[in-house]
N, C-alpha and C positions, 0 to 999 in steps of 0.2 A: 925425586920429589914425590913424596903421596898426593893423592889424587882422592880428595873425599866424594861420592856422589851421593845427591841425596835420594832419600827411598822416594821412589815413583807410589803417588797415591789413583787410586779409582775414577777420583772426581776431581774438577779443578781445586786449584788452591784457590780460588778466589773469595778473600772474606766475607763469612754468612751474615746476613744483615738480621736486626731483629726479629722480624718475619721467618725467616731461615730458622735461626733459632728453636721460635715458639715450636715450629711444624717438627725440627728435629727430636726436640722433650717431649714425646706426647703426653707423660704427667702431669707439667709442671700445671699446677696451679695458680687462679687469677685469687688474690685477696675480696672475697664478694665485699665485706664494707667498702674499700678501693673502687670496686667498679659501679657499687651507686651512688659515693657522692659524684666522681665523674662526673654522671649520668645528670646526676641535679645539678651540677654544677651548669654543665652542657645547656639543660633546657631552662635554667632561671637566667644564663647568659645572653638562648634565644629570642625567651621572652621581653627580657631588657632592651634587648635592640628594637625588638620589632615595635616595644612602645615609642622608642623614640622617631620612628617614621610616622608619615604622612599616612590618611586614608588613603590618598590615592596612590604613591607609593606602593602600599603593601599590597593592593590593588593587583598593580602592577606585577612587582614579584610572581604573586600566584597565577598572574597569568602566562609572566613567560613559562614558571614552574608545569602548567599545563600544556602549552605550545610542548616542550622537548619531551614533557610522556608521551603524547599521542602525534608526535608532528611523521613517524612512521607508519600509522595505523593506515591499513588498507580499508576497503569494501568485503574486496576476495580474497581468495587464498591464493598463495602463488603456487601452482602446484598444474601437473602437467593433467590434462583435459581430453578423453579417449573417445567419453562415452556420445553418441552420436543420436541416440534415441529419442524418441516424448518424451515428457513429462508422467510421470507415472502418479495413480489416482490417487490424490489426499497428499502430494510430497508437497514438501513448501516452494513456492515460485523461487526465493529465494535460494535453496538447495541446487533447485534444480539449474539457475542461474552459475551458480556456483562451479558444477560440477561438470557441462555439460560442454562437450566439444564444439557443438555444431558452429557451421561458420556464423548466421545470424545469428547467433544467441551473442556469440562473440563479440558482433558490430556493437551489440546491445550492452554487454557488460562491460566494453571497455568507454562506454558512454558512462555509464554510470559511474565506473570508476573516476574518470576524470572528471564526472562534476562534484563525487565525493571529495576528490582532491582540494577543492575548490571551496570547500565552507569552510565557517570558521573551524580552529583546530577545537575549539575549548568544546563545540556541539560535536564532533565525530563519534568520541566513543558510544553515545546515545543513541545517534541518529542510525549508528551501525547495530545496536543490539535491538531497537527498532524493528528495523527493515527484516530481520529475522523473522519477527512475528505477525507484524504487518505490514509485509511489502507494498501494497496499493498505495497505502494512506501515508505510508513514510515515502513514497514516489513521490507521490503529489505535492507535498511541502517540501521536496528540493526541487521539483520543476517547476513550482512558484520561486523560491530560492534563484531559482537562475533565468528565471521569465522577469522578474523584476530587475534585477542585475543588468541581463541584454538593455532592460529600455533604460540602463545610466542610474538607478536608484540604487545605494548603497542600502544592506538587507543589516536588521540587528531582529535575530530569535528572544522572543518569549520578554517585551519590553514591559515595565511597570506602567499601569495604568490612575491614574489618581481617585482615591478614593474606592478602588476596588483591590480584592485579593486575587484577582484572577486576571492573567496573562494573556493578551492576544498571541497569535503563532508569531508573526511579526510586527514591526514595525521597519517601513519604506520611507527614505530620505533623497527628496533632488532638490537642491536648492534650496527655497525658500517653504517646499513641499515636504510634507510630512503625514503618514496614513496607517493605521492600524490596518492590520489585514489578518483577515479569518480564512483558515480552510475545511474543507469538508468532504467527505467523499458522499454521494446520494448514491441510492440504493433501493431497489423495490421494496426490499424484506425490512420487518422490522428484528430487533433484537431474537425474540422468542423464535420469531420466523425464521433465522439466520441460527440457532443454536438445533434445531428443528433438523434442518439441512445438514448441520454437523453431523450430527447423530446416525442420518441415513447415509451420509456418505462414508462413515466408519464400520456402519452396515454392512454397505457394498465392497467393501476392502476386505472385510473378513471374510464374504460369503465368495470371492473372488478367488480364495486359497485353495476352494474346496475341487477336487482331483476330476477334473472334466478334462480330459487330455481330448477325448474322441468328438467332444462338443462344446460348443458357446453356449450359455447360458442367455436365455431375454427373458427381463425381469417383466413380466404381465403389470402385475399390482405390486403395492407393500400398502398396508396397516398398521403404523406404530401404534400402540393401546396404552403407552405409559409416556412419562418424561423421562425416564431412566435410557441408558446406554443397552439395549438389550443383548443379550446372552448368545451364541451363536453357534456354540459346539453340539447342539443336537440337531441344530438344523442339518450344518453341515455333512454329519454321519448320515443325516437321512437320504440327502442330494445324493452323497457319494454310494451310497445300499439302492439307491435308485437309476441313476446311471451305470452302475456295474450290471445290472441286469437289462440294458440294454444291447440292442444290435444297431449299431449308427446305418449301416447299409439298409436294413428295415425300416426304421424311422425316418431315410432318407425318399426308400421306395416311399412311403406312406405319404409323405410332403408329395412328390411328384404326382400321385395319382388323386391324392386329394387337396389339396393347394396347403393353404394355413390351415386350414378345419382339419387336416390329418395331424397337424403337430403334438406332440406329448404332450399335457398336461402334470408339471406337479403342483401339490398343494399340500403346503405346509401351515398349520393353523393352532399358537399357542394363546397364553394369557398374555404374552409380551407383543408379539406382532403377529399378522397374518400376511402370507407371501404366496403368489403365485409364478413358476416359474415354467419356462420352456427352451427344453434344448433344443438347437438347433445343430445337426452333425455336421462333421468339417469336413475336408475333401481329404481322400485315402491319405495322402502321400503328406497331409499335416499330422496326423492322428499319432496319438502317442506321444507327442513335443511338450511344451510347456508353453503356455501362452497367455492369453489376458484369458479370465474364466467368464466376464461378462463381458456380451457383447452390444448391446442395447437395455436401456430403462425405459421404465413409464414416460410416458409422453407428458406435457406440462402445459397447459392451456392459460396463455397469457389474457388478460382482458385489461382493459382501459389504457388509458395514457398514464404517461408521466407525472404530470403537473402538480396532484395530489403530495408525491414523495418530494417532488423539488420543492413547493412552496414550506414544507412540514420543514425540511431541510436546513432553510434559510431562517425560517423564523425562530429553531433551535440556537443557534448562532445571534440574532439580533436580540433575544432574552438573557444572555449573559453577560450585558451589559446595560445601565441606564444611560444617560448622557456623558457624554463625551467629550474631550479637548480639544480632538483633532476627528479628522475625516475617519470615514469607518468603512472600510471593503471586507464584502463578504465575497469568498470565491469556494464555486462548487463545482467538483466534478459529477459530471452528472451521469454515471458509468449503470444506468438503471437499463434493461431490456427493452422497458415500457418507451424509452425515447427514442422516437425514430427519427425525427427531426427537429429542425430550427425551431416548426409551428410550435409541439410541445412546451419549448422552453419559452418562444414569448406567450404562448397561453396561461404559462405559470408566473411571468414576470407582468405584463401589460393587463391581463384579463381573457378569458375564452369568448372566439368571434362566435358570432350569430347576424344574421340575417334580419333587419328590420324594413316595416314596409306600415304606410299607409292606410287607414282603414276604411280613406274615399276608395273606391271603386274607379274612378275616372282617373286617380291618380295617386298608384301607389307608394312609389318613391322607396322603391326598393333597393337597400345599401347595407355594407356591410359594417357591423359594431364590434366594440368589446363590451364584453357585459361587466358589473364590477363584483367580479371576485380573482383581480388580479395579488400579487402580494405587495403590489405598493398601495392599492387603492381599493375597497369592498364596499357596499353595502352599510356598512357604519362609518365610513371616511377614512383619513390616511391615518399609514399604515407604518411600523417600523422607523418610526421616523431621526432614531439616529444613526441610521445603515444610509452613507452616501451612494453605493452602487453598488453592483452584484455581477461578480464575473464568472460565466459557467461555460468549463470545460468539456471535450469528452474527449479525455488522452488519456493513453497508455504508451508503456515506452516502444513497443515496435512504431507507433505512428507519429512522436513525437513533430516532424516535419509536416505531416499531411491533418490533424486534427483539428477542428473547427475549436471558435472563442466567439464566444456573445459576450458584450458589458453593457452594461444599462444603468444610466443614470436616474437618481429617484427625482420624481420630481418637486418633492414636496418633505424634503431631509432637511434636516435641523444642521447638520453639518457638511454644509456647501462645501464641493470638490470640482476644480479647472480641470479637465475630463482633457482637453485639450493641452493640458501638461502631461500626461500619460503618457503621448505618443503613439495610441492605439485605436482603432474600428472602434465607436460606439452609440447604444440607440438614446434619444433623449424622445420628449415631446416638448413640441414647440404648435404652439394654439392648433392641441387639440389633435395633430397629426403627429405618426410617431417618425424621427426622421432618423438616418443613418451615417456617422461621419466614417470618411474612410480611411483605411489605414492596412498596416502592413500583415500578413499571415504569419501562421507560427514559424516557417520555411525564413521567411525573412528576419523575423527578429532573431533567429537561432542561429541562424544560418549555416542552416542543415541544407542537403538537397533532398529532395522529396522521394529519389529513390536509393536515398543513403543504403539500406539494408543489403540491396540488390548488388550494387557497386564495391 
């Protein structure tokens, strides 16, 4: 009997499906008329249907549609984490969040992480390209996000407001309760003043490069003369033609035997800035390495309090809107220098104390006041009067657990708020006295422990 076999091919026999196909022809061509009625066909089909749903229907759709693009979006990058060092000058917190081994940073970013997790999906992609550029203030509004949250209020971003075009950060639901809520970050500096500070601190980054292996740089003075980003490659050549011609062990003898009055002097003096600098040499066994090129700035002489920036703050926030529907919270981080305490902030919320007395002699009757230039009440009567209260923070995320909260109810608001539904510490006046209900820390409503970091 013959025996036919059949010829052994390369590849299975198993039949190419049309896919298989296309990929095996790489000539074959598509009919272009062919593939745009398709195409119309396709989208006068999509549009057909979609008229015949519901607003809220199609609502719907686009929103599961959003949920599965972004329902994997992270904060950070999953990516493995070496570097153990600072923060290095002018990097973005963010970055350096990012990138950074250390074990606290870690306790820190995986807090964030998880409460990134934690907002709605349809605000992530936003709230993530945010945080890049302003980490503080995109903080702030998820740890409102999730301060609201803990005390039981369901949080909805950026709600329509009646009769305006413009959006509170939220709006808060518990029950029968319902609240717009504003945030803010305070700050000493205004705009100019803060772009000001840009500038030199991109200053100091450049002038930071310049080849001081033998010595630290302390910057005396600086002079900007423009609003412009100034220039820096001649400085630099100069620093680096004037340090070369040093001896660090003479300049060191010099310091020793004449204190600071021995130290070098340079002076650099154009149209753009004027700068004073002074090296300081490093000890033998650094010398030659690479390291930070300054080691100290100009010193910065704070003066006054707070109050000024927190009341300006607030009443930003209460002029973006007229009358209201519902209750109205203003909530300010108040991350300014100038605040060193509690006093501060009720001198900006209640009025600044002073000392009254008597002007019998026999009997002074000396006690203590607020004068009226508080932000609810002044010198020409009330004040903001569709802002129900005012919550001011001073967190950041390492202290999330440990950071103080003041709220203050107004007394004299067009849109009355049960302070007492909150379930928080706050101050009211009740005839004339300012009184304080108590209530739980941020450690308890988070329920963080206060030495999370450590642990």
């Amino acid at each position: 009997m013959e025996v036919v076999k059949k010829p052994k091919t390369a590849k299975s026999e198993k039949p190419l499906d049309s896919l298989s196909i296309d990929k095996a022809i790489p000539n074959k061509e598509k009919n272009p008329a062919a593939v745009l009625l398709g195409r119309l066909g396709g989208l006068v089909g999509g549009k057909a249907r979609a008229k015949k749903l519901s607003p809220e229907k199609r609502s719907e759709i686009a929103k599961k549609a959003a949920t599965a693009r972004w329902k994997k979006i992270t904060l950070f990058d999953d990516q493995e984490r070496e570097y153990i060092g600072a923060i290095e000058k002018n990097e973005s917190t963010f970055n350096y969040y990012n990138r950074s081994g250390r074990k606290d940073v870690t306790v820190l970013r995986n807090k964030l992480e998880e409460w990134f997790f934690e907002l709605p999906e349809t605000e992530k992609k936003e709230i993530k390209e945010r945080f890049k550029k302003s980490f503080i203030d995109v903080f702030y509004e998820v740890f409102l996000f999730h301060f609201f949250k803990s005390l039981g209020f369901s949080v909805k971003f950026h709600p329509q407001v009646p009769d305006s075009n413009k959006k509170p950060d939220f709006l808060i639901r518990k029950d029968d309760l319902e609240i717009y809520v504003e945030a803010k970050i305070c700050k000493d500096k205004s705009h100019s003043e803060e772009a000001n500070d840009n500038r030199i601190s991109l200053f100091y980054e450049s002038v930071a490069k310049c080849n001081s292996s033998n010595f630290i740089l302390t910057i005396d003075s600086l002079k900007l003369k423009t609003n412009k980003q100034p220039n820096t490659k001649k400085l630099i050549k100069f620093i680096d033609d004037r340090l070369s011609r040093l001896d660090p062990d003479a300049v060191l003898l010099s310091l020793q035997q004449n204190g600071l009055n021995g130290m070098i002097r340079i002076e650099y003096l154009s149209e753009e800035f004027d700068i004073v600098i002074k090296p300081m040499p490093v000890i033998p066994s650094a010398r030659g390495k690479s390291k930070r090129g300054i080691g100290m700035f100009p010193f910065e002489t704070i003066i006054g309090g707070a109050e000024e920036s927190l009341q300006d703050s607030i009443n930003f926030k209460a002029k973006r809107y007229g009358k209201l529907d519902k209750p109205y919270l203003i909530c300010i981080n108040a991350l300014s220098e100038k605040t060193t305490s509690g006093h501060d902030i009720e001198n900006a919320i209640w009025g600044s104390l002073a000392i009254s007395w008597s002007e019998n002699p026999s009997n002074r009757d000396e006690k203590l006041i607020r004068l009226a230039d508080g932000i609810f009440f002044n010198e020409k009567g009330k004040r903001i009067q569709n802002v129900s209260g005012i919550l001011v923070t001073r967190v950041a995320l390492h202290n999330i657990p440990n950071a103080n909260y003041w709220l203050f109810k107004h007394p004299c608001t067009e849109n009355e708020l049960d302070f007492d539904k909150l379930g928080v510490k706050y101050s009211f006046i009740e005839n004339d006295l300012c009184i304080t209900h108590k209530g739980d820390d941020l450690d308890q409503i988070f329920k963080i422990d206060k030495n999370w970091i450590q642990d």
